[in-house]
BAZA-37142 format. One record per residue (C-alpha): residue number from 1; residue in three letters; x, y, z. Coordinates in steps of 0.1 Angstrom, whole numbers, plus 2048, in hexadecimal, padded with zeros to 3 digits. Example, Ala and Ser with C-alpha at 12.3 -4.5 7.8 and 13.67 -1.06 7.14 Angstrom:
2
<1, 'ALA', <87B, 7D3, 84E>>,
<2, 'SER', <889, 7F5, 847>>,
//
This chain:
157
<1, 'UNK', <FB0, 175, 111>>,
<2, 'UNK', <F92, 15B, 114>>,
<3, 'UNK', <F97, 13B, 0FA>>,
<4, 'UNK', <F7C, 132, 0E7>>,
<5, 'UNK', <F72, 116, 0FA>>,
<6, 'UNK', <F72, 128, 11B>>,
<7, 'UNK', <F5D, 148, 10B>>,
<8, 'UNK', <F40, 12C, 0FD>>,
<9, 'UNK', <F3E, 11D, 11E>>,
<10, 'UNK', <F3B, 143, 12E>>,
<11, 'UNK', <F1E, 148, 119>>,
<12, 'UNK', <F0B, 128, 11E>>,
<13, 'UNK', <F14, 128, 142>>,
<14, 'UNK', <F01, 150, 13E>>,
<15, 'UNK', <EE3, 142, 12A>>,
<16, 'UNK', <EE3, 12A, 143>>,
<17, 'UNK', <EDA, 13C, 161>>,
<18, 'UNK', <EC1, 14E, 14F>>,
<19, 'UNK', <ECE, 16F, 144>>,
<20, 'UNK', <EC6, 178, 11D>>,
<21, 'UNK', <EC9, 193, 10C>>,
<22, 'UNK', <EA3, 1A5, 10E>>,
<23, 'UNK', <E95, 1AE, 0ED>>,
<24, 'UNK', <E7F, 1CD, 0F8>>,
<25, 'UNK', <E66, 1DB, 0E3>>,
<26, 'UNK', <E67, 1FD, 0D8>>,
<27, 'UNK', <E46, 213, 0D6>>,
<28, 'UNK', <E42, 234, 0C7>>,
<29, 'UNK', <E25, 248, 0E1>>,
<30, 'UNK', <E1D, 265, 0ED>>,
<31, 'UNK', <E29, 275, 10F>>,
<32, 'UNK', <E1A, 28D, 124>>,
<33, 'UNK', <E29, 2B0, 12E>>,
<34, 'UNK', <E18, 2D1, 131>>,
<35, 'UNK', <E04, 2E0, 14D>>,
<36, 'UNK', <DF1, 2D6, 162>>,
<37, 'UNK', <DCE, 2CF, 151>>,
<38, 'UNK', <DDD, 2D9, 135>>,
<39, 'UNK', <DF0, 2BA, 126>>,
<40, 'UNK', <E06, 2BB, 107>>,
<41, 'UNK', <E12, 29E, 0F6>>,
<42, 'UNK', <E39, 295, 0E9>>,
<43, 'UNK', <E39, 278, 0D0>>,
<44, 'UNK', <E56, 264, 0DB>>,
<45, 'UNK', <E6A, 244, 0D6>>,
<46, 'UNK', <E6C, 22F, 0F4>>,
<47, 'UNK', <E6D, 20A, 105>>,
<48, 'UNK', <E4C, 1FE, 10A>>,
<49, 'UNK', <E53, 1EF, 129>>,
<50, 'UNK', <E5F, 210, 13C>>,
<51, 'UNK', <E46, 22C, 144>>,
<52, 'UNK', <E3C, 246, 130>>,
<53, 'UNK', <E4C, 261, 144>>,
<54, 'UNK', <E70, 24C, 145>>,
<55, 'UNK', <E8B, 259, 12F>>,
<56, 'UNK', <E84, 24E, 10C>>,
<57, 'UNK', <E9A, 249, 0EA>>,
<58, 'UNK', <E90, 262, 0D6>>,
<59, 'UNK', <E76, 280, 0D6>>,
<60, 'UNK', <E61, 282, 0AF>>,
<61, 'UNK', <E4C, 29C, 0B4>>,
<62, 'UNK', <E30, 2AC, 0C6>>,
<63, 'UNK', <E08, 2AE, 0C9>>,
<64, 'UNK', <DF6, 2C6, 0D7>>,
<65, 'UNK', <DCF, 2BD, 0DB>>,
<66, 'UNK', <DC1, 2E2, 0E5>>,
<67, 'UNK', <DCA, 2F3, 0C6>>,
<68, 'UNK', <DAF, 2F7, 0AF>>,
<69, 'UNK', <DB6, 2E3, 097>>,
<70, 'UNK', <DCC, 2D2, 0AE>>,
<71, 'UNK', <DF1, 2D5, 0A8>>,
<72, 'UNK', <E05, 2B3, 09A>>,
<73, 'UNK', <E27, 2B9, 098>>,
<74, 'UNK', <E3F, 299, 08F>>,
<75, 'UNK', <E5D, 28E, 079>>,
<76, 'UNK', <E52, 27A, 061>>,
<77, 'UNK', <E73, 26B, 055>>,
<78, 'UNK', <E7E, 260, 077>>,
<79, 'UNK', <E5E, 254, 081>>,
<80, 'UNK', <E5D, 23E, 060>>,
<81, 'UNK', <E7A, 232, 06A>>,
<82, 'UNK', <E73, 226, 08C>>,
<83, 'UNK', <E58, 211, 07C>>,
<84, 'UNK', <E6D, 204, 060>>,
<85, 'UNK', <E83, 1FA, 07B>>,
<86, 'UNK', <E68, 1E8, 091>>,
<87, 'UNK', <E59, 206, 0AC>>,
<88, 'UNK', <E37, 1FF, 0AC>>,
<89, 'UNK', <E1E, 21B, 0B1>>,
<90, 'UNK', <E06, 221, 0CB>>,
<91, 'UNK', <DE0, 222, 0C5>>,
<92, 'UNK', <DE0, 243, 0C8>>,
<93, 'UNK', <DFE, 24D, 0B1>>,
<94, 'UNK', <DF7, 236, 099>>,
<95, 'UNK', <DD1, 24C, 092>>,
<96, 'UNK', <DE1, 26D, 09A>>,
<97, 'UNK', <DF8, 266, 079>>,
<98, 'UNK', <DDE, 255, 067>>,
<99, 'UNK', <DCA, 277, 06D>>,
<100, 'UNK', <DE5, 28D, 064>>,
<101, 'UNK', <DF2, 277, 043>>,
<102, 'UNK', <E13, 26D, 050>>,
<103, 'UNK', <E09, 248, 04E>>,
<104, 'UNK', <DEC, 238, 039>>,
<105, 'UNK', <DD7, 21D, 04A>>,
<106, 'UNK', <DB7, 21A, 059>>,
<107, 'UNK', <DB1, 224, 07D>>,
<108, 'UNK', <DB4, 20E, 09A>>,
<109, 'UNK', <D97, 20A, 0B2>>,
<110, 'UNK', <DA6, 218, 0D0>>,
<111, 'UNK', <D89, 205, 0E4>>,
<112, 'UNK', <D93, 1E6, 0EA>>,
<113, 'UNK', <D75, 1CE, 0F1>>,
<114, 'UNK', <D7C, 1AA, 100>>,
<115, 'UNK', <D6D, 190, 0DF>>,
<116, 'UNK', <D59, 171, 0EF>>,
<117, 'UNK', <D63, 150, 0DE>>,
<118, 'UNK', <D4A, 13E, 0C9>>,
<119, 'UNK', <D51, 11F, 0DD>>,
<120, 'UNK', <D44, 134, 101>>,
<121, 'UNK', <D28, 144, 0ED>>,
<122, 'UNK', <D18, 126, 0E2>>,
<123, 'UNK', <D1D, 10C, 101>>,
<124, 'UNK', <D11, 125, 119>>,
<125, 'UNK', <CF9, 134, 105>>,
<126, 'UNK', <CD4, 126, 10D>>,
<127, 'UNK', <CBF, 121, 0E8>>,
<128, 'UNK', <CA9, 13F, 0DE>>,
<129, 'UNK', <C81, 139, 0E2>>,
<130, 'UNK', <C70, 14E, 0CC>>,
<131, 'UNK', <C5C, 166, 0D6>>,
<132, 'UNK', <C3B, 15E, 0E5>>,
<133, 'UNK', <C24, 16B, 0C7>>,
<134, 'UNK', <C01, 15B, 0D4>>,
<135, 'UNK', <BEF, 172, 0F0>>,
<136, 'UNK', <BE5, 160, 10B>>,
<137, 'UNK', <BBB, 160, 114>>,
<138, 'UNK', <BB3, 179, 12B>>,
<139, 'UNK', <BA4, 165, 149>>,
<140, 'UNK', <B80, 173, 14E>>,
<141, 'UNK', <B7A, 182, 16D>>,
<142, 'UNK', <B59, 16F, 17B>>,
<143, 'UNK', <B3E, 183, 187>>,
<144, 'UNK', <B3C, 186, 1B1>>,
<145, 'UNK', <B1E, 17B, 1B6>>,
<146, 'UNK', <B05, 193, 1C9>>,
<147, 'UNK', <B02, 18F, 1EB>>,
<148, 'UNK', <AE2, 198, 200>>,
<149, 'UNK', <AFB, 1B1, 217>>,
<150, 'UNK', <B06, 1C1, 1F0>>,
<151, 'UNK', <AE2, 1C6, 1E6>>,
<152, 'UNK', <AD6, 1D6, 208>>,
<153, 'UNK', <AF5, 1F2, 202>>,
<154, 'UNK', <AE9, 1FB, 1E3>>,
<155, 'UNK', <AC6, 1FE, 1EA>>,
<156, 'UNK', <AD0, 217, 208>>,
<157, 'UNK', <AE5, 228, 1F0>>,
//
C-alpha cells in the first residue's frame, strides 16, 4: 500500500508529464441512419469530439424529416436532464425542440456569418464621396466644316 507521501508525488510526477484528466464536452445531435437518400435522424447523447456515427451515450429519440408533418419523437425528461447536467444542444436540435415545444427560446441562426470588426472596417475603409449630383456639359460637337470634295458629292447626288 502507497503512503501518502509517495501517492502525492505519483500524481505530480503524472500531471507532470502532461497527462490530465480530459473534461469532454457532451453534445446532444442528431445521427444519420436510414436508406440510402432517404436519411432518418436518431437524437442522441454523445462526445463532441468523436464522430457522429461512433458509439454514443445515450439514444433520446428520433426525427423523421419526410413525414408530412414531419415526425419528432424525443424524451423529454431525459433530454432535460442532459441539459441540466451540462449537454449542450446542436443548432439543429436546439430549433427542432423549440418547434415542437419541448424547450422555449428563440431560434438559432443556423447560418453562421463571419462579423468584421469596427476597428478593420473603418481603417481600411476609404471615406464615402457623395454622389456626383451636378451633370456634366455636354461637349458640343463642332460643325465639320464643308469641304469643296463634300459639296461636289452632293451636287452629283
Amino acid at each position: 500500500m502507497l503512503s501518502e507521501g509517495v501517492f502525492i508525488l505519483a500524481l505530480d510526477v503524472f500531471f507532470h508529464l502532461g497527462y490530465s484528466r480530459k473534461v469532454t464536452m457532451v453534445m446532444i445531435r442528431l445521427s444519420r441512419i436510414g436508406k440510402k437518400n432517404h436519411p432518418t435522424y436518431r437524437i442522441v447523447v454523445s462526445d463532441k469530439q468523436k464522430d457522429m456515427c461512433a458509439p454514443y451515450l445515450e439514444a433520446l429519440g428520433t426525427y423523421d424529416p419526410h413525414t408530412q408533418p414531419s415526425t419528432f419523437v424525443v424524451d423529454k425528461d431525459r433530454l432535460l436532464q442532459w441539459m441540466k447536467n451540462g449537454a449542450q444542444l446542436s443548432d439543429t436540435v436546439h430549433n427542432l425542440c423549440i418547434v415542437n415545444k419541448v424547450i422555449e427560446g428563440e431560434k438559432r441562426n443556423m447560418m453562421h456569418k463571419k462579423v468584421k470588426k469596427e476597428e478593420e472596417t473603418t481603417t481600411t475603409a476609404k471615406p464615402e464621396t457623395p454622389p456626383a449630383t451636378q451633370e456634366k456639359p455636354k461637349e458640343e460637337v463642332a460643325a465639320k466644316p464643308e469641304t469643296p470634295e463634300t459639296e461636289k458629292k452632293e451636287a452629283a447626288s
